[in-house]
C-alpha positions in Angstrom: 25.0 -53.5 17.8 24.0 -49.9 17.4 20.6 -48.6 18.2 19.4 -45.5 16.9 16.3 -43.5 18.1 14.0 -40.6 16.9 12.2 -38.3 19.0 9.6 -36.6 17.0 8.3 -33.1 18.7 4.7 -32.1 18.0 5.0 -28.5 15.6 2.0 -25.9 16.2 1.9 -24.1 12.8 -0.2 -21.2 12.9 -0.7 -19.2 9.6 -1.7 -15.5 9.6 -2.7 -14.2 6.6 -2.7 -9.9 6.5 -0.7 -6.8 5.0 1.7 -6.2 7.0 2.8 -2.1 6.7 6.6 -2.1 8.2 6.5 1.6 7.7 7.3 2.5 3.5 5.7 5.5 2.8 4.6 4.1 -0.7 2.5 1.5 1.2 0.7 4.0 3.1 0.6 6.3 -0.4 -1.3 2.9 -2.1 -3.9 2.3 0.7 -4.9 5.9 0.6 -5.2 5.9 -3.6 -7.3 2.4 -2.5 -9.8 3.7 -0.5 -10.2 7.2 -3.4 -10.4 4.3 -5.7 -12.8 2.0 -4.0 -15.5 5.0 -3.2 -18.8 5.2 -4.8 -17.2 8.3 -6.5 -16.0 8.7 -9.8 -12.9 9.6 -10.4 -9.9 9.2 -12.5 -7.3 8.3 -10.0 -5.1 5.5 -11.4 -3.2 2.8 -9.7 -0.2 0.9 -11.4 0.5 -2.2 -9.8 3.7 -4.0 -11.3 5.4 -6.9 -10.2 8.6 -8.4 -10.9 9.2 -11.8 -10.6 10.4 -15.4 -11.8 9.0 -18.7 -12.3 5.2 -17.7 -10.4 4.7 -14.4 -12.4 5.4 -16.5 -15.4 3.0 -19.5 -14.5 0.5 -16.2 -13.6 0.5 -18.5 -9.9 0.5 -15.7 -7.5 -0.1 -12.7 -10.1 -3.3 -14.0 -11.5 -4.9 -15.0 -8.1 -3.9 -11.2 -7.0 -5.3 -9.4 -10.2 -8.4 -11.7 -9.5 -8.8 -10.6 -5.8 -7.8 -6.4 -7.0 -10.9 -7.0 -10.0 -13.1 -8.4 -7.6 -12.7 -5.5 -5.2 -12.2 -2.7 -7.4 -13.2 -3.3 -11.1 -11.9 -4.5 -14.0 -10.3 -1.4 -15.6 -6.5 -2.8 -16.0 -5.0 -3.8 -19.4 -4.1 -7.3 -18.1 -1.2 -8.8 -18.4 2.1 -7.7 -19.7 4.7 -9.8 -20.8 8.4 -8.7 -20.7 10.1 -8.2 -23.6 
């Protein structure tokens, strides 16, 4: 006879959601275009946002939900979404 037994150890999952900046100069070049962009003064500042992906930019999973949250915040100035060719 064989006997077999499974332990099963509680898991504490703890989820923090934030931008993390690990130093790149470009992130720190964006949140200061952010913040000219965000103001209640006009200007013509432009930011490009592009990103490359697979199987969720094509499904528009994550980049729809972040061009939602970037028009919410900022306007909707952008030319939406580009497909590859």
């Amino acid at each position: 006879m064989i006997t077999v037994g499974c332990n099963v150890a509680e898991s504490k999952t703890t989820t923090v959601s934030a931008i993390v900046d690990f130093g790149d100069l470009n992130v720190k070049r964006f949140c200061k275009t952010s913040k000219i962009v965000s103001g209640k003064k006009r200007t013509n500042q432009v930011v490009n946002i592009t990103q490359f992906g697979d199987l969720h930019s094509a499904a528009d999973f994550f980049t729809g939900e972040f061009r939602k949250l970037m028009q919410r915040k900022y306007g909707n100035a952008s030319i939406g979404w580009v497909t590859r060719l």
